[in-house]
N, C-alpha and C positions, 0 to 999 in steps of 0.2 A: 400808058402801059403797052408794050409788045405784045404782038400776040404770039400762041404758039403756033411753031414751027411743026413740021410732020417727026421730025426726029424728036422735038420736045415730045408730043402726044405718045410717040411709040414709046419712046422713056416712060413717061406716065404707065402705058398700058402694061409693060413688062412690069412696073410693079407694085402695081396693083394683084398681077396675077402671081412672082414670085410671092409678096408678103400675104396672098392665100392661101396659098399651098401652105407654105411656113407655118399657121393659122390651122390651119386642117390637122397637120402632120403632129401640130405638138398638142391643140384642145380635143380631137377626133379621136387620131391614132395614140396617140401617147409617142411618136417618136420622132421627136424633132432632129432637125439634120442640120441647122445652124447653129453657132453659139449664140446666146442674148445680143451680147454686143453685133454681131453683125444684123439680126434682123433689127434692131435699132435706130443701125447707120443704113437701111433700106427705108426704115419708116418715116425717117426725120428728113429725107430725100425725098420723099411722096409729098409728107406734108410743106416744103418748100416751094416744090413743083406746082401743086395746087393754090399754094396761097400767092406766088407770083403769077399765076395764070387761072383765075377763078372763072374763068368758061370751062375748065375742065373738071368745076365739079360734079361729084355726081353721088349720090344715097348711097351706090352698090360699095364704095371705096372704103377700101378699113382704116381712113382714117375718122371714119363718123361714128366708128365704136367707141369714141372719149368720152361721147351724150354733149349735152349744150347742161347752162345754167337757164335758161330759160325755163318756168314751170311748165307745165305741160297740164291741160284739163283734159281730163278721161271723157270723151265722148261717146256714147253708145252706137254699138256695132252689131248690127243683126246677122243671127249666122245661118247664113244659105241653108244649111243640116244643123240639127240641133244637138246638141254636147250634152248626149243623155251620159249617168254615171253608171258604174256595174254594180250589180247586186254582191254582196258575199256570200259564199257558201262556208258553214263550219264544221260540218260532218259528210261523210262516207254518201251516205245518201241523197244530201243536199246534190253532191256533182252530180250522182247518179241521175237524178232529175234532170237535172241542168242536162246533160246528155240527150236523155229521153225526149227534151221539146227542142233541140237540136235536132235531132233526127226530124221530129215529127215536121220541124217547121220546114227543112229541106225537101220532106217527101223522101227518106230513105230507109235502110235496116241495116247496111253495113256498117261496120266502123268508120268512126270520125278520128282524126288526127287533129290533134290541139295545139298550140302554141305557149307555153310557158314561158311567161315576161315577168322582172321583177316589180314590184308595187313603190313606185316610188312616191315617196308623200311631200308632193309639192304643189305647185299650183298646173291645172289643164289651160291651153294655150292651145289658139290657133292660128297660123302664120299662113299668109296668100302671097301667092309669087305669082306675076307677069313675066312672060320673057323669060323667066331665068330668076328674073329681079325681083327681093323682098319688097310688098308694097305697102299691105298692113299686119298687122298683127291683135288681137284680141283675146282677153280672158274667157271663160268659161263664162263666167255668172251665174243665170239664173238655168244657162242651156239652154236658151232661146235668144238669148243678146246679152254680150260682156262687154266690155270696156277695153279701148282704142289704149292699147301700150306700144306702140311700134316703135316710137324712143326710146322707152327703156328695152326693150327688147332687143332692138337694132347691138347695146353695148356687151351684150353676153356672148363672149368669144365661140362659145361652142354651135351660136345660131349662123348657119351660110346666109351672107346677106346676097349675094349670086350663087344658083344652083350649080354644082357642078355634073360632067357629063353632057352625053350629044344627045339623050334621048328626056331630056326633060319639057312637059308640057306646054304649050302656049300659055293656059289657066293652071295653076293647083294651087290645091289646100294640103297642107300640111301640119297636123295634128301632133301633140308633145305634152312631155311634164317638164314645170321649169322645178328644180328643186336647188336647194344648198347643202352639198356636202357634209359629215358631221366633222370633219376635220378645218373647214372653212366656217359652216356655225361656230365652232369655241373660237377663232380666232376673229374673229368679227366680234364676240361677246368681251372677248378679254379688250379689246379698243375700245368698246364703249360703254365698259365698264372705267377704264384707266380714263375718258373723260368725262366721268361720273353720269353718262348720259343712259338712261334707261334699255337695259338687254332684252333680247326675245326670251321668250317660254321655249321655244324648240324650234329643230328646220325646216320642219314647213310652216310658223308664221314668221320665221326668218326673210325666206323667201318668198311668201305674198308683201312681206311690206316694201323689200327692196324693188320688188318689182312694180310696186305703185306708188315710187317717190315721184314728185312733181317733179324734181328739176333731173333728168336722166344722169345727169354728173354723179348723182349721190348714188344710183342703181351701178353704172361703171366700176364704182370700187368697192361692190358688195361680189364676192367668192359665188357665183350663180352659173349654174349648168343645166341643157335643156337634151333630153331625152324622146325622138321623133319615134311615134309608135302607131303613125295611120297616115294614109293618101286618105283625104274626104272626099274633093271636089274635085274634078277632071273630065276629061274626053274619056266618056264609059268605056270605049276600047279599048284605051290607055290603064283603066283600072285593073289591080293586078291579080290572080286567080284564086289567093291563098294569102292570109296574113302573113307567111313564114314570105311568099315573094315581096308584100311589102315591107315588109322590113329590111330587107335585104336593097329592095330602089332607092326608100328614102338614106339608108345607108348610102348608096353611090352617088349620092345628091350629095353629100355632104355633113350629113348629120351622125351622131350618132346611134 
């Protein structure tokens, strides 16, 4: 077998980076700028390029979002920070508290500015990036140690498996909810109903189960989108001033 050429790798490298953008533009943004058919005739091009030249594979490349048939065992993952969950509040007073030891735990008396995020009810997930590079990935659990998904994980188009931007960390942790759409729930229910095979109760145990199939193939063609809502782990410097800044970084990274 040949090796490649520097014009073959640059080939590779351009598109690898067109079909993320592409990837970004249409799971991210919502606005895609190709028709299907052409980013198609980009991917089917990747995947050629790589399988005649298998030194150039690599994790980061989207063509490893198809998942393998190989099972996968859930290996336990200890989380550097623990994956505590939030409390609710259901009345006027409850926030008022909540405020109150807000303050008190800052050492302040002015106002506080809050962040209003929507609750999405899916599964908590924590994703580590080297370099740029997705490495692992882990459930919540117990909030002290989840469960090694980074296969299935790796297949949900809306996860960057390379960060984008010039200012992303050497380390980080990146924090998210995977959930299933309710438009994507019914259509997954109606499939496996029409093959008489047993449907979920709702979208989030939708989405915990695709997400912990053994063989990642089967996670690949379950309707799954993941929602980044924290920087954890990083260069303390690096950490951002204000929830509203991070959401706003891991948005430039590539997330939603």
């Amino acid at each position: 077998m040949s090796k490649a050429t520097p014009d073959i790798i640059q080939r590779v490298e351009e598109l690898r980076s067109a079909i993320d953008d592409h990837n970004y533009r249409y799971y991210v943004l919502d606005d895609p700028r190709v028709p299907d058919a052409e980013y198609d005739r980009l991917f089917r091009e990747l995947q050629g390029l790589e399988t005649d030249y298998p030194e150039l594979a690599s994790d980061t490349s989207p063509t490893r979002r198809v998942g393998s048939a190989a099972e996968t065992s859930f290996e336990e993952v200890v989380h550097r920070l623990p994956m505590l969950s939030l409390d609710n509040a259901f009345s006027e007073d409850e926030l008022r508290d909540f405020d109150r030891r807000v303050k008190d735990r800052l050492g302040i008396t002015e106002d506080v500015e809050y962040v209003c995020e929507p609750k999405l009810d899916g599964l908590a997930v924590s994703l580590h990036y080297e370099n740029g590079a997705l490495t692992t990935a882990a459930t919540r659990g117990d909030g002290y140690s989840g469960e090694d998904i980074t296969a299935n994980i790796r297949t949900i188009p809306s996860v960057p498996l390379k960060l984008r931007g010039d200012d992303v960390p050497d380390l980080v942790e990146v924090r998210g909810e995977v959930y299933m759409p309710k438009d994507g729930f019914e259509q997954l229910n109606r499939r496996l109903a029409e093959r008489g095979e047993k449907t979920f109760v709702n979208p989030r145990n939708a989405a915990a189960g695709s997400l912990r199939q053994k063989k990642s193939t089967v996670t690949a063609r379950r309707p799954l989108e993941m929602c980044a809502y924290s920087v954890a782990v990083t260069d303390e410097s690096l950490l951002p001033d204000t929830q509203w800044e991070g959401l706003k970084r891991v948005q430039s990274w590539g997330f939603r």
